[in-house]
C-alpha atoms as one frame of an Amber mdcrd trajectory, in Angstrom:
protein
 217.566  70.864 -80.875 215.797  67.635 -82.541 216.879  65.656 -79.590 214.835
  67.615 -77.252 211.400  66.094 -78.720 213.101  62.552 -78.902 213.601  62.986
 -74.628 210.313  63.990 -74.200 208.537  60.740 -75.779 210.968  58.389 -73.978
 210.336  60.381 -70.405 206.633  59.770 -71.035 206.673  56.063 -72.404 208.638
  55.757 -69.172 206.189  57.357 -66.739 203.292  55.615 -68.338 205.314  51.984
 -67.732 205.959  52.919 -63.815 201.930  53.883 -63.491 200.745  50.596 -65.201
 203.001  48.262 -62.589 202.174  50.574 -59.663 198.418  49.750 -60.831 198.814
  45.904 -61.043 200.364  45.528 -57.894 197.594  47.290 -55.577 195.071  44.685
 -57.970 197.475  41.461 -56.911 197.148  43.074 -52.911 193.531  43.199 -52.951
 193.323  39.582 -54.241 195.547  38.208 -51.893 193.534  39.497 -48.571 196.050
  42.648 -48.177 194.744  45.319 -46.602 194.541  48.233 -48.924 196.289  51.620
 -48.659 194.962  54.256 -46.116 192.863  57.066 -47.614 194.857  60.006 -48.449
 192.325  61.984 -47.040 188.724  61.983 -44.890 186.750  62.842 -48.208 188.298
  59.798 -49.955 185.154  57.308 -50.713 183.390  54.691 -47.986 185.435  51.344
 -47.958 183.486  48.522 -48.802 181.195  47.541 -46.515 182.767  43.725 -46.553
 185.902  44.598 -45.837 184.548  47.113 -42.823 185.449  45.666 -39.287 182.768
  43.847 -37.013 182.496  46.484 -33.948 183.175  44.416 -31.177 180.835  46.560
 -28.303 178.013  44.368 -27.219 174.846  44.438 -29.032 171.894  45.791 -26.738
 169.606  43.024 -26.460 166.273  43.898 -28.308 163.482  44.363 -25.826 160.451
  41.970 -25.860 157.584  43.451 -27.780 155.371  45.274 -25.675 151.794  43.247
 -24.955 149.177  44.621 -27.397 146.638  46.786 -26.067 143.154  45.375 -26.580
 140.905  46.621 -28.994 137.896  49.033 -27.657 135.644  46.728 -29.001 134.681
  43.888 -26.825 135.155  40.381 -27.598 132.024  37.967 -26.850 132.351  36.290
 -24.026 132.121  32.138 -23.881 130.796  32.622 -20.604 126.964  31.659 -19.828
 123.997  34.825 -20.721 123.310  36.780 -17.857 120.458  37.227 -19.162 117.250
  36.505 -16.212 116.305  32.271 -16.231 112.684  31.540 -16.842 111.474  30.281
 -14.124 109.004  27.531 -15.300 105.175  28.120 -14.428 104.041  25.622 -11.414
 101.487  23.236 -12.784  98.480  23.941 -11.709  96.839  22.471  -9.135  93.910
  20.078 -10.021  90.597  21.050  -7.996  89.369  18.581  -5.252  86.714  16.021
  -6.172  86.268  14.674  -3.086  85.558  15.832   0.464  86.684  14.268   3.801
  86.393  14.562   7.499  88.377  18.370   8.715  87.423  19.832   5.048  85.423
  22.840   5.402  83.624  25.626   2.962  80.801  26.541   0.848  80.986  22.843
  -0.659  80.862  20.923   2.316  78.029  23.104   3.858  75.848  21.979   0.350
  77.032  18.329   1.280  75.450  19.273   4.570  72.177  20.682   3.649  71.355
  18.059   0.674  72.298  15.287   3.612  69.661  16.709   5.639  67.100  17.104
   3.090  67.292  13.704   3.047  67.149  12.640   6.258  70.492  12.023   7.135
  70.749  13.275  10.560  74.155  15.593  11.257  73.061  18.326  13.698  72.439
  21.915  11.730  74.552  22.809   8.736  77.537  24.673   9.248  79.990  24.154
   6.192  82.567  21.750   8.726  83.281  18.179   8.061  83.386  16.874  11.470
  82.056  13.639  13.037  78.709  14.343  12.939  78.979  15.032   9.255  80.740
  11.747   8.746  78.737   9.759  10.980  75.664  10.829   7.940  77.819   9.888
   5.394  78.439   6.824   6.907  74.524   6.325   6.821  74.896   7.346   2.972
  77.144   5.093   2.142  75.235   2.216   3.689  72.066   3.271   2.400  73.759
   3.186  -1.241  75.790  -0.076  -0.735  78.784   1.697  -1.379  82.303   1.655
   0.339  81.730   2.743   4.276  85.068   5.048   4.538  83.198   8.608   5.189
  84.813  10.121   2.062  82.490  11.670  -0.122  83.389  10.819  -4.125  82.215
  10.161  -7.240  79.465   7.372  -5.750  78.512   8.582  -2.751  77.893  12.368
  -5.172  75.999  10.091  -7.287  73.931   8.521  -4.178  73.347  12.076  -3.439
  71.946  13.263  -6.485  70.024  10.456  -6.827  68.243  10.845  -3.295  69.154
   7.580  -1.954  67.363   6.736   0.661  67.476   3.547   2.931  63.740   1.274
   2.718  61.917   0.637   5.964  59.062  -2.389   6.835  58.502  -0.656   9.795
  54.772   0.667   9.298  52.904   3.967  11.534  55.768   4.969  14.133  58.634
   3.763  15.467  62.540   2.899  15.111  63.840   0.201  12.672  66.999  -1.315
  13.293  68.658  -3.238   9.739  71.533  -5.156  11.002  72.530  -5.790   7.741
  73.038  -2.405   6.952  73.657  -1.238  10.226  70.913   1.956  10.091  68.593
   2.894  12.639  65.951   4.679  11.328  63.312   6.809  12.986  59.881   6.043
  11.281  57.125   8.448  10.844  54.392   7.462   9.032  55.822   4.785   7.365
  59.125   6.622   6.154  61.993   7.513   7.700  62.386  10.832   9.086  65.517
  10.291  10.655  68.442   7.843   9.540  71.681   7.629  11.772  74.492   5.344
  11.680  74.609   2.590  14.261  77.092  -0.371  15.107  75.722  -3.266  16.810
  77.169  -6.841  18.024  80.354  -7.533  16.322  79.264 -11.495  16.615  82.853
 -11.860  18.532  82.708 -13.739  22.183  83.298 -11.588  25.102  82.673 -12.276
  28.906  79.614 -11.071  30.312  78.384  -9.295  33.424  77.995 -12.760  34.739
  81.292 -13.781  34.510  80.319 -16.283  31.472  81.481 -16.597  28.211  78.904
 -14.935  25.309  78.306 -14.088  21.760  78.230 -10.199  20.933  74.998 -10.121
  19.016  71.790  -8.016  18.930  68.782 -10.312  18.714  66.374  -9.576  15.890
  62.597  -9.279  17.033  60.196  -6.952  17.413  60.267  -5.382  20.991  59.069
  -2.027  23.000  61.266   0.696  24.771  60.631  -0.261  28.534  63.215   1.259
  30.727  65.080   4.587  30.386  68.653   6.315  32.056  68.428  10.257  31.406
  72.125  10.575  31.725  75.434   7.540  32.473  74.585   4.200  33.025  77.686
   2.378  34.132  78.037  -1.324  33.313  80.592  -4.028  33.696  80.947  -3.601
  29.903  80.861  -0.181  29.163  79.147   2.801  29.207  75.785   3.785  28.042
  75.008   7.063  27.599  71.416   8.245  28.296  70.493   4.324  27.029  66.669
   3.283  25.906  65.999   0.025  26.736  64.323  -2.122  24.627  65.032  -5.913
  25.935  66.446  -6.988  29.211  69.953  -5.617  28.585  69.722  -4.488  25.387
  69.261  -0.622  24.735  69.734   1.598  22.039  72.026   4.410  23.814  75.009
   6.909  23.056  78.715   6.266  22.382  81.770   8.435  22.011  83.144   5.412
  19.223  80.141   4.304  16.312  82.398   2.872  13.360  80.883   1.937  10.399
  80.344  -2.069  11.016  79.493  -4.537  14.228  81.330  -3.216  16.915  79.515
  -3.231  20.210  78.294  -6.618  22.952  74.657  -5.977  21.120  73.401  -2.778
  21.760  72.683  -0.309  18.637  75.219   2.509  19.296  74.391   5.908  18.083
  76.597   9.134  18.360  76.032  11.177  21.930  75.155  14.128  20.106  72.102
  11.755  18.717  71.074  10.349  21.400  70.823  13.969  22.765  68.396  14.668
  19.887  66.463  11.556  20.141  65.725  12.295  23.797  64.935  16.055  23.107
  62.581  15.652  20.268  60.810  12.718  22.360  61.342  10.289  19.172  61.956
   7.157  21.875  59.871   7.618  24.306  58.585   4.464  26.542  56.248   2.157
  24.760  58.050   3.084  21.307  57.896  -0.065  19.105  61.270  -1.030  18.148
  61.979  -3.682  15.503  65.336  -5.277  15.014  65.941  -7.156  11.754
């Protein structure tokens, strides 16, 4: 009977010795790469996750991240303002201070009247700058001793306002001729009442009705209106129109052309239209004195 306990220590001393080695060896396995036991069961724990095998299935390739949907907001744009462009102001236009031949208005028709006034001849006032209106201004200008070009500026305003006026020696009635300033005045009383533009010889040689050589000049003297054409008088050089003559060939008469310096053989050109109004107001009637200087 005191055997029995004796049996029962060395049976457990035993079993404990077989558990220990059983438990080293499965350490040693591990160590060495061996692949441990299998799970006794499907509720035994995870395996480590080291030791888990790599699936070997493909991977699905991770789409592309989708493109980010803009914001509600919107983002100021570099591109130019469409906003209206200003549209810069025209400069204004600086008034006229000078009036010419086709100019025409309110003006041009005071131009006319204050010419008349002073007895620059240019038919009746109409508020047109046309030839007659320039031939006067013309007459102005020579009166004034100002540049002859028919364009009414500062000088010839100033000629104006001062009531310029061209000086006769012609005394009691009759027409003065001044070469130098190419005028022919109509003298009343011993002033002029009427004051025209003229162009007489240019002082250039020209043949003449005779077939000879000659100088274009107008002879200065004192002479009287002898003969008289109411209407053309044809010449070998030129025409005359409605012509008053004054000595031997010499004649004051009409022209479609009077510029503003010596431009004729000798006669003292006037405008048609004036020659018109010197014959219809009788101002050169035969026996009219006419002096040339």
């Amino acid at each position: 009977m005191s055997s029995s306990p004796t049996r029962v220590t060395v049976l457990a001393a035993v079993t404990l010795a077989v558990a220990t080695a059983l438990s080293g060896c499965a350490q040693v396995e591990q160590w060495t790469g061996a692949a441990p036991a299998a799970p006794s069961s499907p509720t035994a724990a995870s395996p480590d996750p080291e030791l888990t095998p790599v699936p070997t299935t493909p991977s699905v390739p991770t789409p592309a991240p989708a493109p980010t949907t803009p914001s509600a907001t919107p983002t100021p744009s570099s591109s130019p303002s469409t906003s209206p462009t200003l549209t810069p102001s025209p400069t204004p236009t600086k008034p006229r201070t000078t009036m010419r031949y086709g100019d025409s208005g309110k003006d041009v028709l005071a131009l006319q009247r204050r010419l008349t006034d002073l007895g620059y001849w240019l038919g009746e006032p109409d508020g047109s700058f046309g030839s007659l209106t320039q031939q006067a201004v013309f007459a102005l200008q020579k009166a004034a001793g100002i540049s002859r070009d028919g364009v009414v500026g500062p000088r010839s305003k100033k000629a104006l306002a001062d009531g310029v006026r061209p000086r006769n020696q012609l005394s009691g009635n009759g027409v003065e001729i001044d070469l130098d300033r190419q005028l022919l005045m109509v003298v009343r009383g011993g002033s002029p009442a009427i004051i025209l533009n003229t162009s007489t010889g240019s002082g250039e040689e020209y043949t003449s009705s005779a077939g000879r050589p000659a100088i274009a000049t107008t002879p200065r003297g004192s002479f009287t209106v002898f003969r008289q054409v109411d209407g053309q008088d044809d010449s070998k050089l030129g025409v005359l129109w409605r012509p008053k003559y004054f000595h031997r060939g010499w004649a004051v008469h009409g022209s479609p052309s009077i510029p503003p310096y010596p431009a004729s053989h000798g006669c003292a050109r006037v405008s048609n239209s004036a020659m018109d109004m010197l014959w219809s107001g009788g101002w050169l009637p035969i026996g009219t004195r006419v002096l040339v200087r």
